[in-house]
py3Dmol code that shows the C-alpha trace and the ligand (Angstrom):
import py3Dmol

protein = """\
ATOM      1  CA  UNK A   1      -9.230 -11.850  53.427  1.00  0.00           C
ATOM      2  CA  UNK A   2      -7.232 -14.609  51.633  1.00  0.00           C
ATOM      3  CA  UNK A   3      -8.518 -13.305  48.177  1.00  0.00           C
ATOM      4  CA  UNK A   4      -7.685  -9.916  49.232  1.00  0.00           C
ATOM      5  CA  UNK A   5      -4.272 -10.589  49.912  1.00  0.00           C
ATOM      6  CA  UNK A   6      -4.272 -12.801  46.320  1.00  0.00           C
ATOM      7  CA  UNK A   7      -5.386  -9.805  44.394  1.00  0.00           C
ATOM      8  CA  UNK A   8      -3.007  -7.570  45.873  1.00  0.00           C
ATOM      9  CA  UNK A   9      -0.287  -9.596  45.376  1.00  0.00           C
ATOM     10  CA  UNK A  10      -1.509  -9.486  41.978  1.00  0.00           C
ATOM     11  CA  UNK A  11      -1.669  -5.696  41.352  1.00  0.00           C
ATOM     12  CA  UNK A  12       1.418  -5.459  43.143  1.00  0.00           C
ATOM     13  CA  UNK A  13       3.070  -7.966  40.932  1.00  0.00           C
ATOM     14  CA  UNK A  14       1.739  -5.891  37.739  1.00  0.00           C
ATOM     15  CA  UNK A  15       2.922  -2.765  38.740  1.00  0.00           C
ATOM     16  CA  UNK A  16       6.665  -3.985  39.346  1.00  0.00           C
ATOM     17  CA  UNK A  17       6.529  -5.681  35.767  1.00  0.00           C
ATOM     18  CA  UNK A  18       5.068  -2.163  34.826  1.00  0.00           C
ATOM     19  CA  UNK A  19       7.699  -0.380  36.276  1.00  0.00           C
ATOM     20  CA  UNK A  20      10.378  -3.329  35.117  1.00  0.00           C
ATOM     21  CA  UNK A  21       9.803  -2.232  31.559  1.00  0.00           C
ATOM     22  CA  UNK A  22       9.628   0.961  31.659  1.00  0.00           C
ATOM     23  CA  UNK A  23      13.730   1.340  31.950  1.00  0.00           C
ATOM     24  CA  UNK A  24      13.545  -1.279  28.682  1.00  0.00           C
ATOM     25  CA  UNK A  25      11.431   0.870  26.886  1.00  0.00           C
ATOM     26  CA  UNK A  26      13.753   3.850  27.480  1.00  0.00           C
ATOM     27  CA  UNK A  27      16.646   2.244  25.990  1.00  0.00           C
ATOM     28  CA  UNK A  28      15.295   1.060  22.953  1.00  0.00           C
ATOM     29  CA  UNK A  29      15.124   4.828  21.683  1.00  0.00           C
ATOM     30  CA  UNK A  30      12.539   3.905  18.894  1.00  0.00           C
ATOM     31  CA  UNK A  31      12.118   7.469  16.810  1.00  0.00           C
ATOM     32  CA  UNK A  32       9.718   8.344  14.150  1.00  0.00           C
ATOM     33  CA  UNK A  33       8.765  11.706  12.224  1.00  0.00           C
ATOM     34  CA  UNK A  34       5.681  13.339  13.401  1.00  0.00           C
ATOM     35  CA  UNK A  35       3.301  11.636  10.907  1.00  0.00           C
ATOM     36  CA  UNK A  36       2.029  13.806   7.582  1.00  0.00           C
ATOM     37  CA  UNK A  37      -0.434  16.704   8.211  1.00  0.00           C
ATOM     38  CA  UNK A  38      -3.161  15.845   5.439  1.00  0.00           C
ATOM     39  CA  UNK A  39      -7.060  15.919   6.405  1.00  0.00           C
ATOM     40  CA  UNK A  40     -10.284  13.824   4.910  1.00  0.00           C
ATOM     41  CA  UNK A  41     -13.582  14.528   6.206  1.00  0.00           C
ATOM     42  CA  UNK A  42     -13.896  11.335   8.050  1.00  0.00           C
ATOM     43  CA  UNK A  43     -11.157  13.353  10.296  1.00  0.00           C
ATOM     44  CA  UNK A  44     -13.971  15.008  11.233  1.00  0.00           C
ATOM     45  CA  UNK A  45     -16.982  14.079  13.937  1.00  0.00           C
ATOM     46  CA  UNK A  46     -19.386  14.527  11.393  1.00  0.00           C
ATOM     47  CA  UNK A  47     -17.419  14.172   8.480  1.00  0.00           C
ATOM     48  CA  UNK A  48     -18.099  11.003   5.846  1.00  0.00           C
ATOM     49  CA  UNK A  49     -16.289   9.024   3.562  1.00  0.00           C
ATOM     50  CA  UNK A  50     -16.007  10.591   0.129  1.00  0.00           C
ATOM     51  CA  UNK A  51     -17.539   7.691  -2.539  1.00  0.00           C
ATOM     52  CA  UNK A  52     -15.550   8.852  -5.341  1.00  0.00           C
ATOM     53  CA  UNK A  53     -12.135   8.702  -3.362  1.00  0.00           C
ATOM     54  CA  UNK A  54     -12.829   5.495  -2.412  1.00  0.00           C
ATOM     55  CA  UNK A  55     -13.361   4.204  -5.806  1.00  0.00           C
ATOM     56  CA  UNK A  56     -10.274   6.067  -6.605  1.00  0.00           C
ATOM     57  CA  UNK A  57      -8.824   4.513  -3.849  1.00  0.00           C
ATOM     58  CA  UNK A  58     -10.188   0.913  -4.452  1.00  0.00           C
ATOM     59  CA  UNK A  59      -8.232   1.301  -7.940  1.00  0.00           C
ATOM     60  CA  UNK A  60      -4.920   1.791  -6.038  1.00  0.00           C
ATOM     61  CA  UNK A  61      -5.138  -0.998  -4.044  1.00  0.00           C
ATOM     62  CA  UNK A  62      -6.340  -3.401  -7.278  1.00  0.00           C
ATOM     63  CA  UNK A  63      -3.755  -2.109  -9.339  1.00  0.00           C
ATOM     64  CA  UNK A  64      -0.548  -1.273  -6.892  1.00  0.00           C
ATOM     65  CA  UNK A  65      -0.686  -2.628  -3.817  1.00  0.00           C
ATOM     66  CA  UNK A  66      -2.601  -6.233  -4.370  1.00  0.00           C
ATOM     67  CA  UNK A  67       0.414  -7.500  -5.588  1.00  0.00           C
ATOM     68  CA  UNK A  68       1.808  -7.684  -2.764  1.00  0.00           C
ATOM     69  CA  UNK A  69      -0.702  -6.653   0.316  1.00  0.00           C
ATOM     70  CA  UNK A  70      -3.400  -9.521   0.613  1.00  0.00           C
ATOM     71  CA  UNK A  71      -7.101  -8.058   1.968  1.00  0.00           C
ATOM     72  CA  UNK A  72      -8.327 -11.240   3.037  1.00  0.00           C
ATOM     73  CA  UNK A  73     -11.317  -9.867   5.679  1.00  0.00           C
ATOM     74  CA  UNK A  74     -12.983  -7.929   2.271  1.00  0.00           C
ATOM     75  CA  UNK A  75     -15.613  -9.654  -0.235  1.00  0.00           C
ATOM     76  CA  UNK A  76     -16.332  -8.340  -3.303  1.00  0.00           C
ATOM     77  CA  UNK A  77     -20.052  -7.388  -2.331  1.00  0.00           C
ATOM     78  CA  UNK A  78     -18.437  -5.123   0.761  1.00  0.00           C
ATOM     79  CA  UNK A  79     -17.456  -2.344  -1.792  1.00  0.00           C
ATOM     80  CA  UNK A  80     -20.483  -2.664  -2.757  1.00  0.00           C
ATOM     81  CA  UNK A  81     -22.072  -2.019   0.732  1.00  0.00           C
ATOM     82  CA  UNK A  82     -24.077   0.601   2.056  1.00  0.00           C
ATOM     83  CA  UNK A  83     -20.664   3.661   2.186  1.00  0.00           C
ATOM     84  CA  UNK A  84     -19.042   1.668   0.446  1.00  0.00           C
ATOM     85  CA  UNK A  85     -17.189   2.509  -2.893  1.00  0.00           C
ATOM     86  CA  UNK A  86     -19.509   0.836  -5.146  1.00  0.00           C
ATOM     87  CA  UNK A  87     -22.909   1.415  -3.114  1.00  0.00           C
ATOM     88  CA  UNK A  88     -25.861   2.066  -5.131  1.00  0.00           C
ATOM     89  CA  UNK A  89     -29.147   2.592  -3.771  1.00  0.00           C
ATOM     90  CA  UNK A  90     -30.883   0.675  -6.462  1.00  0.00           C
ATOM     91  CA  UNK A  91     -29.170  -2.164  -5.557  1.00  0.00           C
ATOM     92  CA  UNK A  92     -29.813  -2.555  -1.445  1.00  0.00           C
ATOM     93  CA  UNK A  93     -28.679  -6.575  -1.985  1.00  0.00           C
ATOM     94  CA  UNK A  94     -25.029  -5.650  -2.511  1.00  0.00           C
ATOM     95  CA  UNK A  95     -24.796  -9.358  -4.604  1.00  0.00           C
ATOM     96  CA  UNK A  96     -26.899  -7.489  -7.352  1.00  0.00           C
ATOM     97  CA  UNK A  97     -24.486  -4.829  -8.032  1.00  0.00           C
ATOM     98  CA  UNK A  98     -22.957  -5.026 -11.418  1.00  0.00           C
ATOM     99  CA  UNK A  99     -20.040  -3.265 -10.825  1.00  0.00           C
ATOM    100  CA  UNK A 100     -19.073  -5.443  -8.309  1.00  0.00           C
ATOM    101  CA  UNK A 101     -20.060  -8.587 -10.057  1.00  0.00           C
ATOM    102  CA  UNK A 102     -17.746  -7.698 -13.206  1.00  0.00           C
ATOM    103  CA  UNK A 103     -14.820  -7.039 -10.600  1.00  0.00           C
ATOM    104  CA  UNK A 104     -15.188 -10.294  -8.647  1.00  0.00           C
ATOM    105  CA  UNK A 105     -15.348 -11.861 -12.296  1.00  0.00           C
ATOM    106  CA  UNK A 106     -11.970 -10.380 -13.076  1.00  0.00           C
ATOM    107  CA  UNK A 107     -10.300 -12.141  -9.979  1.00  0.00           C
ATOM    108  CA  UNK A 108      -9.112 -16.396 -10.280  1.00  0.00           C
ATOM    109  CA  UNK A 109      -9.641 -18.656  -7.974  1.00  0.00           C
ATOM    110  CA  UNK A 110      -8.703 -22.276  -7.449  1.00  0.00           C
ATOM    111  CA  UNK A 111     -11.027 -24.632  -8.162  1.00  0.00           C
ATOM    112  CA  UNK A 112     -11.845 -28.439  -8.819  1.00  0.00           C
ATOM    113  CA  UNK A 113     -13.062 -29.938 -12.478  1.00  0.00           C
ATOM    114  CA  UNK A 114     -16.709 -31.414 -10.756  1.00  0.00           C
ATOM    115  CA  UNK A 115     -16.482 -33.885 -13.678  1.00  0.00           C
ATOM    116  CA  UNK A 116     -12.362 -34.628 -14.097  1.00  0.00           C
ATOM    117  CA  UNK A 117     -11.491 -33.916 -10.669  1.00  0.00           C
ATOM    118  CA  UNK A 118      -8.792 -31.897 -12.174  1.00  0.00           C
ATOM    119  CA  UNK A 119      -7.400 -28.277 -10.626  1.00  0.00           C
ATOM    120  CA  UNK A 120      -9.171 -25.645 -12.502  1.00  0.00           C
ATOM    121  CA  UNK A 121      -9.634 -22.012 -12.408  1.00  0.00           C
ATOM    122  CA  UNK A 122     -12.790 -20.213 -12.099  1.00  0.00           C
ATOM    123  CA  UNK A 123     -13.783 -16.725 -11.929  1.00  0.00           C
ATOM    124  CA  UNK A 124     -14.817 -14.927  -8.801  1.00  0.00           C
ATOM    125  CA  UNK A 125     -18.425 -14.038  -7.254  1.00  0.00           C
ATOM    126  CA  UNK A 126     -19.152 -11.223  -5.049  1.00  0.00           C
ATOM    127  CA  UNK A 127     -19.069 -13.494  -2.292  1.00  0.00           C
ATOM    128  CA  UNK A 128     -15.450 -14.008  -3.359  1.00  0.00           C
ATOM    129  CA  UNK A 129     -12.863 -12.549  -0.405  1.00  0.00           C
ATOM    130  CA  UNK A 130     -10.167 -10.496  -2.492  1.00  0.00           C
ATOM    131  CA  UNK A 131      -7.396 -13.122  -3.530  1.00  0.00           C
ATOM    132  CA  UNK A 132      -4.117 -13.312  -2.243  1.00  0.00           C
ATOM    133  CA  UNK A 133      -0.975 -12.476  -4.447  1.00  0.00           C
ATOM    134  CA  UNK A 134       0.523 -14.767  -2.859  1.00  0.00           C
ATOM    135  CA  UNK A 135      -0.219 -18.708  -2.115  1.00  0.00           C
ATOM    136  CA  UNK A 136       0.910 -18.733   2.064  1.00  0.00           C
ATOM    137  CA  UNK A 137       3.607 -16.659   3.837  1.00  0.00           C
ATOM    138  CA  UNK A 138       6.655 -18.536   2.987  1.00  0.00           C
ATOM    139  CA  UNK A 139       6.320 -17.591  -0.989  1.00  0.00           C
ATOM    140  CA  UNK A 140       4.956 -13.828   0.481  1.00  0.00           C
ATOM    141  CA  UNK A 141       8.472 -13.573   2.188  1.00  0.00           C
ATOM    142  CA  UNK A 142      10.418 -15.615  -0.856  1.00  0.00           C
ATOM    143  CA  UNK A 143       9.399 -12.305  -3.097  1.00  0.00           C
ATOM    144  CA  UNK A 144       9.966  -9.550  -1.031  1.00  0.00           C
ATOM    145  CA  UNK A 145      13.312 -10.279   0.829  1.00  0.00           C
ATOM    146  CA  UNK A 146      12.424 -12.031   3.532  1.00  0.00           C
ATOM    147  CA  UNK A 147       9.837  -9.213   5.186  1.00  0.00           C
ATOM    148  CA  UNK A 148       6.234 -10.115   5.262  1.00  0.00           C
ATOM    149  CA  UNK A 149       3.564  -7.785   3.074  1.00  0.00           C
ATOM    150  CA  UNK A 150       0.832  -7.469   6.062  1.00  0.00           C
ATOM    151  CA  UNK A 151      -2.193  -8.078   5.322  1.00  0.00           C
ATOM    152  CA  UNK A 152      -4.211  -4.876   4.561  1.00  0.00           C
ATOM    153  CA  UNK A 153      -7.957  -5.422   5.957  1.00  0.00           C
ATOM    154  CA  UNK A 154      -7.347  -3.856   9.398  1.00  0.00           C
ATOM    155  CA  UNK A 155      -4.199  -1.777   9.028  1.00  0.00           C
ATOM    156  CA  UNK A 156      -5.563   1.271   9.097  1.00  0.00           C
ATOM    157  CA  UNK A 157      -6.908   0.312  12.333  1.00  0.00           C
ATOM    158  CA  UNK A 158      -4.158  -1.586  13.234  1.00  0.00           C
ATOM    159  CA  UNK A 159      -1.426   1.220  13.537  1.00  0.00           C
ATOM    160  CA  UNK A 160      -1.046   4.372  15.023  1.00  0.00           C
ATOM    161  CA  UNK A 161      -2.395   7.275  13.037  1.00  0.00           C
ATOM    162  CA  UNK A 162      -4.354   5.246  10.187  1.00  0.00           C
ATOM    163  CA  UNK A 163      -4.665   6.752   8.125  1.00  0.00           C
ATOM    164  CA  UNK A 164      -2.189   9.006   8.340  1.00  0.00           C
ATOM    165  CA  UNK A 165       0.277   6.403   8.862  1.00  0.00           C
ATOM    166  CA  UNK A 166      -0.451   4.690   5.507  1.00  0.00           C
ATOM    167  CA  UNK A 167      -0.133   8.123   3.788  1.00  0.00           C
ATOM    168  CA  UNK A 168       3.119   9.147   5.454  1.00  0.00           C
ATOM    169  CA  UNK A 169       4.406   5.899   4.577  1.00  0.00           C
ATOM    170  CA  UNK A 170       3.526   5.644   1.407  1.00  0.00           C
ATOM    171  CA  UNK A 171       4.740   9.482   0.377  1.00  0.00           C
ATOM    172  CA  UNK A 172       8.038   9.020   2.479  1.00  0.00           C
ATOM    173  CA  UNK A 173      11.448  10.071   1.289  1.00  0.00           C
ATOM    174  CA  UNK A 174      12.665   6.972   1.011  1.00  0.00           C
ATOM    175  CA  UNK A 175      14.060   7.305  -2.169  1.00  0.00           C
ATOM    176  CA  UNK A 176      16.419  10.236  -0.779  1.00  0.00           C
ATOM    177  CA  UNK A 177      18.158   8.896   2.112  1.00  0.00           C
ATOM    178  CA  UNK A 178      20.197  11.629   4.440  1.00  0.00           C
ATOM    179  CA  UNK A 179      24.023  11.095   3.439  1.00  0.00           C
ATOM    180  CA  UNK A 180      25.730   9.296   6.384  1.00  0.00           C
ATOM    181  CA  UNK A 181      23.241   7.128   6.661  1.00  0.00           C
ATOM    182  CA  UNK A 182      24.113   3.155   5.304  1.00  0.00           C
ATOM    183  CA  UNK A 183      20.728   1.675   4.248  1.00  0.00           C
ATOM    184  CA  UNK A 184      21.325  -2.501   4.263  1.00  0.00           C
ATOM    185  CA  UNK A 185      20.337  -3.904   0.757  1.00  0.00           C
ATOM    186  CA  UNK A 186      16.714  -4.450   0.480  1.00  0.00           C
ATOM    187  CA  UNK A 187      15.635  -1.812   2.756  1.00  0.00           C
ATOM    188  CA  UNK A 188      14.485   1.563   1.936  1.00  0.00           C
ATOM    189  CA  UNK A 189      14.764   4.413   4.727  1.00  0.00           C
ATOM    190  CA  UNK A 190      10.910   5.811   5.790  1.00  0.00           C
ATOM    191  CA  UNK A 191      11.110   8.713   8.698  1.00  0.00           C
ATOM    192  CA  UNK A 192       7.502   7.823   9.679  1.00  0.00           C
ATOM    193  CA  UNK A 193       8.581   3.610  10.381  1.00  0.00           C
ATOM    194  CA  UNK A 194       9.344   3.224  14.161  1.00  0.00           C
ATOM    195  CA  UNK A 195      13.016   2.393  14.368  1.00  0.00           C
ATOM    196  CA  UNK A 196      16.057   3.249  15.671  1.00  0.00           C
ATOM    197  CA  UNK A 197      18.874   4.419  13.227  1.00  0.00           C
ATOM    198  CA  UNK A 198      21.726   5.109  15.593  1.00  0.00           C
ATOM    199  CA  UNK A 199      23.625   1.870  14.181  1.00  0.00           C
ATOM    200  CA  UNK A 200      23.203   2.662  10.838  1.00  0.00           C
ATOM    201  CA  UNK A 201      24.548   6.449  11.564  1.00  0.00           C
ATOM    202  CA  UNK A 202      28.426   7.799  10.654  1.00  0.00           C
ATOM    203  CA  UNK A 203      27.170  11.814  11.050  1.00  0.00           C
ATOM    204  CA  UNK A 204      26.913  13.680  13.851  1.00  0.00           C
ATOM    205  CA  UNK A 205      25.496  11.261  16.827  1.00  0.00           C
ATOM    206  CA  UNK A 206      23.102  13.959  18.033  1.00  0.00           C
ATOM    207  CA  UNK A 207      21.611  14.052  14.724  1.00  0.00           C
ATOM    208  CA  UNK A 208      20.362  10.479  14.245  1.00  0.00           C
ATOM    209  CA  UNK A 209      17.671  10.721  11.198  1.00  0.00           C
ATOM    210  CA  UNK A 210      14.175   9.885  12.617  1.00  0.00           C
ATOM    211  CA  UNK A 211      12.746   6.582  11.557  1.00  0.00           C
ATOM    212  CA  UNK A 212      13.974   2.870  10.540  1.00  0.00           C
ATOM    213  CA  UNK A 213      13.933   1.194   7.305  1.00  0.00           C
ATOM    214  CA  UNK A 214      10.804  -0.984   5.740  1.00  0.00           C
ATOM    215  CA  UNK A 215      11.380  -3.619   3.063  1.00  0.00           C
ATOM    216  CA  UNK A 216       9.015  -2.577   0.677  1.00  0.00           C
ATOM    217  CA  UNK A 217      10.464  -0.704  -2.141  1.00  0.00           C
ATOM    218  CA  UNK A 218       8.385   3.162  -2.568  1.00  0.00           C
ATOM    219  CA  UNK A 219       5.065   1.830  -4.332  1.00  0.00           C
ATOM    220  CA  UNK A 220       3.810   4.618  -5.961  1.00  0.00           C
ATOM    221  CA  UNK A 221       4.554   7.140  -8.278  1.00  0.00           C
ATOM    222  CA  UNK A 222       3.038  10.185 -10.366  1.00  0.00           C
ATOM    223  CA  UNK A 223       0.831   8.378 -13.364  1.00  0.00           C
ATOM    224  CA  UNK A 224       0.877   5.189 -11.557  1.00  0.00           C
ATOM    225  CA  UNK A 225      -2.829   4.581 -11.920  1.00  0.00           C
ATOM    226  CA  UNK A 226      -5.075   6.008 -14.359  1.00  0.00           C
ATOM    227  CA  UNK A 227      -8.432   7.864 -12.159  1.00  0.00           C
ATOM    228  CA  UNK A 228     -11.645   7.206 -13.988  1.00  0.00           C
ATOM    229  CA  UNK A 229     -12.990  10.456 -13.230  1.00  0.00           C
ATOM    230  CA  UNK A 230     -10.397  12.433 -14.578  1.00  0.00           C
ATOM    231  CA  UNK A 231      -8.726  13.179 -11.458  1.00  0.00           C
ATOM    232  CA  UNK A 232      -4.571  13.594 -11.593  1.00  0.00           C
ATOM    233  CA  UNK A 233      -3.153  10.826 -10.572  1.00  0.00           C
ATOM    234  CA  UNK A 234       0.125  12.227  -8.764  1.00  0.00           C
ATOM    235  CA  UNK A 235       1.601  10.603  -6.063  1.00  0.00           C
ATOM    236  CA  UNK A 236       0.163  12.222  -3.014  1.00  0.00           C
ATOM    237  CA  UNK A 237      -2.981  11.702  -4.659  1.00  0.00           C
ATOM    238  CA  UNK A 238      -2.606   8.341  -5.404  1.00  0.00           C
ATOM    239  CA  UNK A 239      -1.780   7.605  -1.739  1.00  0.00           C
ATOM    240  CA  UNK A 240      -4.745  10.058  -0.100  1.00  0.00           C
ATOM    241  CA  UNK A 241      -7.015   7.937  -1.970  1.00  0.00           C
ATOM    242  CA  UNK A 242      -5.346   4.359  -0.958  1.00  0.00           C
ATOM    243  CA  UNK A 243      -5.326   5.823   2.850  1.00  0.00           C
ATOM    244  CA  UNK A 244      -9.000   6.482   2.454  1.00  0.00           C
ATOM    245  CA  UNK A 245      -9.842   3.496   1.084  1.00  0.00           C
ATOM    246  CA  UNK A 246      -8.104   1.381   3.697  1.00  0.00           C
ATOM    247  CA  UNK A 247      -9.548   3.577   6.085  1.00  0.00           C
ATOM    248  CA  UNK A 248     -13.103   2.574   4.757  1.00  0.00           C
ATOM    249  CA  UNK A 249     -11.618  -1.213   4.881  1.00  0.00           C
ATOM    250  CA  UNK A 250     -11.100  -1.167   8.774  1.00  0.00           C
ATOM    251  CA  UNK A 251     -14.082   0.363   9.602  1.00  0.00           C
ATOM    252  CA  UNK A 252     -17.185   0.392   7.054  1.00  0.00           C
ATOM    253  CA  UNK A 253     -19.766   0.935   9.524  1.00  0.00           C
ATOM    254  CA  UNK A 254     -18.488   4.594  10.529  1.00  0.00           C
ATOM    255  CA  UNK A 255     -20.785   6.407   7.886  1.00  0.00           C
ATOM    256  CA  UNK A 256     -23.924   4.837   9.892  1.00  0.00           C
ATOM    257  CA  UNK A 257     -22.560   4.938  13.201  1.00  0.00           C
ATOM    258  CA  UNK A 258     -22.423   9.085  12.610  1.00  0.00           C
ATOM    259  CA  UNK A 259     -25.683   9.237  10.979  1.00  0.00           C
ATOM    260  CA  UNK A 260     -27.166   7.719  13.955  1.00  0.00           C
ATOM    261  CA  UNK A 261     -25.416   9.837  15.999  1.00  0.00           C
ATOM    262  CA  UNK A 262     -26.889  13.119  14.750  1.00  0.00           C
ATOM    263  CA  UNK A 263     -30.128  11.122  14.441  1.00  0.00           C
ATOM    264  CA  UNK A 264     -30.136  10.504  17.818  1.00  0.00           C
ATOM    265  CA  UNK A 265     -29.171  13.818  19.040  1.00  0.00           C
ATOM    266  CA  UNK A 266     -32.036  15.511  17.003  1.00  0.00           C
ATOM    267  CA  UNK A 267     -33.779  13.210  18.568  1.00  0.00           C
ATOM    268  CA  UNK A 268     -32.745  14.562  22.070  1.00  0.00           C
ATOM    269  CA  UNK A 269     -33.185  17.875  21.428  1.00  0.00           C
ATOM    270  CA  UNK A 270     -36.619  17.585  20.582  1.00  0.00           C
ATOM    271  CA  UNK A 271     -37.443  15.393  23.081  1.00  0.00           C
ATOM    272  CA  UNK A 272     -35.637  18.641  25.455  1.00  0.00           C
ATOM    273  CA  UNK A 273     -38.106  20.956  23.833  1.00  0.00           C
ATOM    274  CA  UNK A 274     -40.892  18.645  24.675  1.00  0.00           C
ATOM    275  CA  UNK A 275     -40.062  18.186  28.136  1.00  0.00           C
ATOM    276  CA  UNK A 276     -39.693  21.788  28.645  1.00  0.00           C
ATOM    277  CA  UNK A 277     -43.315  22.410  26.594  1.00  0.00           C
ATOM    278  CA  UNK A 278     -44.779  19.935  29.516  1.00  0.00           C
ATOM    279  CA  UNK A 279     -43.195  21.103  32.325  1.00  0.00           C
ATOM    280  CA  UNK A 280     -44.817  24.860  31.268  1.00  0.00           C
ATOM    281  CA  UNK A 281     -47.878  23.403  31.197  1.00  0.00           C
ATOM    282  CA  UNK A 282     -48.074  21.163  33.881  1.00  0.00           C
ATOM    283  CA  UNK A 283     -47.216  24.111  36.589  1.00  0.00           C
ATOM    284  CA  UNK A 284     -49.088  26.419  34.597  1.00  0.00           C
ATOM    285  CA  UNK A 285     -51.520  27.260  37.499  1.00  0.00           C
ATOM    286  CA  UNK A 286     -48.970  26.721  40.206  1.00  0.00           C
ATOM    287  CA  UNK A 287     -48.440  30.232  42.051  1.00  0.00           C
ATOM    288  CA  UNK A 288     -44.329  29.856  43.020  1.00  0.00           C
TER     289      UNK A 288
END
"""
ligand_1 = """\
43
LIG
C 6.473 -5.124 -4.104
C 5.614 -5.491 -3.025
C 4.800 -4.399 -2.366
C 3.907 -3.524 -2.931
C 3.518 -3.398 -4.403
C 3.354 -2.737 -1.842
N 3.923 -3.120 -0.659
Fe 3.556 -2.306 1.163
N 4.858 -3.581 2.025
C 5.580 -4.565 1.354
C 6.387 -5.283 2.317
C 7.322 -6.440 1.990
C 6.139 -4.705 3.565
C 6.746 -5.101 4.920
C 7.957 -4.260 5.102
C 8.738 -4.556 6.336
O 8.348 -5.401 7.130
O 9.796 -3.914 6.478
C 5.187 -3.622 3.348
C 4.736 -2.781 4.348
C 3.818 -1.747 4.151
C 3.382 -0.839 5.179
C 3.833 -0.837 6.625
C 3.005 -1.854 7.303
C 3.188 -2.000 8.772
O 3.297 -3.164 9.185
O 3.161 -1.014 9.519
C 2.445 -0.015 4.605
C 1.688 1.121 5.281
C 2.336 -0.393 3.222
N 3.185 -1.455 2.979
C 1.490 0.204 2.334
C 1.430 -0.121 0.989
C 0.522 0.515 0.055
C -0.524 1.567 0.416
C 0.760 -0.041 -1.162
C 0.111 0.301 -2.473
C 0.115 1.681 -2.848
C 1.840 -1.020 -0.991
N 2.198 -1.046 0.336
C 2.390 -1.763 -2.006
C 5.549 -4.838 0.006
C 4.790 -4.140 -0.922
"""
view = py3Dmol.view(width=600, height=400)
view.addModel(protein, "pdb")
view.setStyle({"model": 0}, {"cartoon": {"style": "trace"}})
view.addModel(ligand_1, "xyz")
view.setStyle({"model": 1}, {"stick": {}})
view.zoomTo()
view.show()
């Protein structure tokens, strides 16, 4: 009886707090644009990731965003992992691939002389986690205003939308602010960042733009990378492939995790037609 009463207390308690912020919540008036309508397959129940687009991807990242955006949860050998960018089958031990190996050999690390003792730098293996462009937070801030560059392993799991998130964010106006709008120095205005603009507003006050403002200055443009494969690197392109790459990042198992799912349903249907087969012939005889 005495627990009873504790839990619900409890539940009670949780539903006034519950009910406390609602009100708060309200007031806050946080707007955003409806995110971008663009489509990959992994959209899609069955739908995979597309190998080349991640590679393409992969090259955005290296190129564009690692200078700022650390990936600290990825090791070389991942890309190289079964749906991953750099997967080959005739290397199943993803330390083997040479693709990978020459990338992790591109990256730095710190390192110690084993002879003087002395700081050194050596290059990467594919056991290697990406580096960081930056040595710890405080110098990550120092270089970009004062905002933070989050680190990019699980954002596309991370926010709202994924993928779609990165790609709106990425392709927002935020070179073209609406007029009547005063953007503080260092920020940019995005429609798709959560926010609430009604400070920043001398137009119309029933016309507040949607969005806030991000500290990261519009990273991509047409031509900013060069595609291997010959595909145009515009700017939407550019940032479908990043969004599919760090799509990939967050969640590497999802090409095997649908495989198995049609496996498994195949599976089930045959076992159905089995069952049925049985059944018929079990009760063959059997006058109803
Ligand atoms: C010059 C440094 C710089 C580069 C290059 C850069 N970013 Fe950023 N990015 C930032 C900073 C700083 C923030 C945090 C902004 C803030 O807090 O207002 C940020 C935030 C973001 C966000 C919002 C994250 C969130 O917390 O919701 C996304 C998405 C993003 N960046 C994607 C990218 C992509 C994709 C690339 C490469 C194409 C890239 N960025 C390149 C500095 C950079």
């Amino acid at each position: 009886m005495h627990r009873f009463s504790l839990a619900a207390a409890a539940i009670a308690a949780m539903f006034a707090m519950a009910g406390a912020s609602l009100p708060g919540a309200a007031l806050a008036e946080t707007t955003q644009a409806p995110l971008k309508d663009v489509h990959w397959a992994f959209d899609y129940p069955l739908g995979m990731y597309d190998q080349a687009q991640l590679q393409r991807g992969y090259k955005v990242y290296h190129e564009v965003c690692s200078a700022c955006h650390s990936m600290g949860m990825v090791a070389f050998r991942n890309l190289a992992d079964k749906g991953g960018p750099f997967f080959n089958a005739s290397y199943p031990n993803s330390n083997d691939n040479p693709v990978v190996k020459a990338l992790a050999k591109d990256a730095q690390y710190d390192a110690i002389d084993s002879e003087t003792g002395a700081p050194i730098k050596r290059p990467g293996t594919t056991a290697d986690y990406f580096p960081s462009p930056f040595p710890n937070t405080t110098a990550a801030r120092a270089a970009n205003n004062g905002a933070l560059p989050p680190d990019m392993s699980l954002l596309a799991a991370a926010r709202e939308g994924g993928a779609h998130y990165i790609y709106s964010i990425v392709t927002g106006d935020g070179t073209t602010p609406p007029p009547g709008l005063t953007v503080p120095d260092g920020k940019y205005y995005d429609p798709y960042i959560p926010g609430d603009l009604s400070s920043f507003w001398t137009g119309d006050p029933k016309k507040v733009p949607l969005g806030g403002f991000i500290a990261m200055p519009p990273p991509l443009i047409d031509d900013r990378v060069t595609f291997d494969d010959g595909t145009k690197a515009t700017l939407n392109q550019e940032a479908w492939d990043v969004a599919a790459f760090l799509k990939w990042a967050s969640d590497p198992k999802m090409d095997e995790r649908k495989q198995l799912g049609v496996e498994v349903l195949i599976f089930l249907l045959i076992f159905t037609g089995l069952l049925y087969a049985s059944y018929r012939t079990i009760w063959r005889n059997v006058g109803h």
